[in-house]
Steps between C-alpha positions, in 0.01 A plus 500: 500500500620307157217482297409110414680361175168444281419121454653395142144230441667350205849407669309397835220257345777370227765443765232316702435295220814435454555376847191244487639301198854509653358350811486212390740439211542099483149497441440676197221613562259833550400606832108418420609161353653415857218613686209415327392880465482417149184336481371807767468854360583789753143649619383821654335400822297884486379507149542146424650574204823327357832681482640539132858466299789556668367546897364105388839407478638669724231428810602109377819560595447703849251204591732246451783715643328553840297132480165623496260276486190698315549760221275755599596850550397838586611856575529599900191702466320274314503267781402748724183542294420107568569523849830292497814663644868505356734317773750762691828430345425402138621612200289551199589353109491738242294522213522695213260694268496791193366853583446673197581922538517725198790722334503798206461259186852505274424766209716303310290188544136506402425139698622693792152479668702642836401204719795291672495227722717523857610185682289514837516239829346384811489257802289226578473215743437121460216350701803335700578819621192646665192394814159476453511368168368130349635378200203426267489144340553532074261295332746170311395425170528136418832382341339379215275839476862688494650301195186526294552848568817480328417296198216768489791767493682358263195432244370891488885630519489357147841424500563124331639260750734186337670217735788298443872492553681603848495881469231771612535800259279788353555570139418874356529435124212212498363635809480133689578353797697178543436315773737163620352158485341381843860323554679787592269560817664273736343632819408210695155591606199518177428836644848662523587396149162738367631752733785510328340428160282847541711691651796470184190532262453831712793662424458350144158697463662785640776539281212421236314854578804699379423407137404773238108373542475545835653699726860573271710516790810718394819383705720617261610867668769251719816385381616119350397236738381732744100554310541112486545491870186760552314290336545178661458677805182683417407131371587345883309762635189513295487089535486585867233700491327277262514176753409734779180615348405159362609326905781340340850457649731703327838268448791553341570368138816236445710792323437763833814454665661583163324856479538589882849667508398687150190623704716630807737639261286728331334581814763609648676713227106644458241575746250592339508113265301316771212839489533444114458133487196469768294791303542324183395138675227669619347611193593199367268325775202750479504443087535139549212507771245704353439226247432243742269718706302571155483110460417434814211757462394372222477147609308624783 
């Protein structure tokens, strides 16, 4: 018997990916800004707890993929322990996660501390796919509790905030954000045009955590336009993240379309980019977050 060709995780989530944002090309859009996963991060059904980085991103795309309705997951035997039962037939999504094992430290290297990190996955099932089970209702906060929320976010990131003119951009040297004038959200519903409002001064805040001060995010080991394409998709991806959090639709900015094929290029001439830009957005969301929860502490 030929022994099983050993699953290449990077190739099979990136090529995944891939295949999501191709689905769909005239639109221009991610798979959780079709869906509406965006504004619903992927939960554990078992612990309860919310999945992190990349398997975000990537349980996004499966959900909207297969249509699933709720994005709640959890491990075959983990829904054995809740008395819920995995439907004959169905296949499971996979996750991934770092298992750290140790090595003989480099003599040559006295930082060597011996410890690596190995690429590990496993399976696990959306609520669609399993018996017994009843989808818990979320608690909604208020849409005017969710943009407060982000004015909040944007106060403690520190980060000075100008409007005027018809572009969004972050800029490094003077560390501000410009945002466009109110004309440039044409949206034709109030509350669509704040969607889109917060979710470009998202990916502006994002972009805003690589500075020096904060979190100096180092892109600079790629080539040319390429760490310029990292970043702007590290930038998409934390703003995602950011909405979801905050129960904000995540949509996509007017220059999107423009970035897509740059973002499928480097993709798919790299799989590991999408692992790389998801860790980085997510430490970029937890440092962005942490202040709020301290405010919101301390207000209490």
């Amino acid at each position: 018997m030929r022994n099983k060709k050993p699953l290449d995780v990077y190739q099979h989530v990136t090529d995944h990916i891939v295949a999501a944002i191709e689905a769909n090309p005239g639109e221009y859009r991610m798979p959780w800004q079709r869906s509406g996963f965006g504004a619903t991060l992927p939960r554990n059904a078992h612990t309860k707890a919310l999945y992190q980085g990349l398997n975000t991103v990537w349980l996004w795309c499966a959900a909207e993929q297969k249509q699933y309705e709720h994005a709640i997951w959890a491990s075959f035997k983990q829904w054995q322990q809740m008395g819920c039962q995995v439907r004959a037939g169905e296949k499971g999504t996979v996750i991934v996660f770092y298992k750290q094992y140790e090595v003989d430290p480099n003599p040559d290297h006295e930082s060597d501390d011996g410890k690596r990190m190995a690429l590990k996955y496993s399976h696990v099932f959306n609520a669609a796919q399993v018996d017994g089970y009843e989808v818990p209702s979320l608690p909604q906060t208020p849409p005017l509790e969710r943009h407060e929320l982000m004015r909040k976010l944007v106060a403690v990131s520190g980060v000075k905030v100008l409007t005027g003119g018809d572009s969004a951009y972050y800029h490094m040297g003077k560390d501000l954000i410009q945002m466009p004038d109110d004309r440039c959200f044409q949206q034709t519903e109030a509350a669509e045009r704040t969607f889109h409002y917060e979710s470009t001064l998202a990916h502006e805040l994002i972009h805003a955590t690589g500075h020096k001060s904060r979190l100096a995010r180092d892109m600079t080991g790629r080539f040319g336009s390429e760490s310029y394409c990292m970043e702007e998709l590290c930038a998409e991806t934390g703003a995602a993240f950011i909405c979801a959090h905050l129960g904000i639709s995540a949509e996509p900015r007017t220059d999107h379309a423009q970035y897509l094929h740059h973002w499928l290029r480097v993709m798919k001439a790299d799989k590991k980019a999408i692992f790389t830009a998801a860790a980085k957005a997510s430490e970029a969301t937890r440092y962005l977050l942490s202040f709020l929860v301290k405010e919101v502490a301390h207000a209490a």
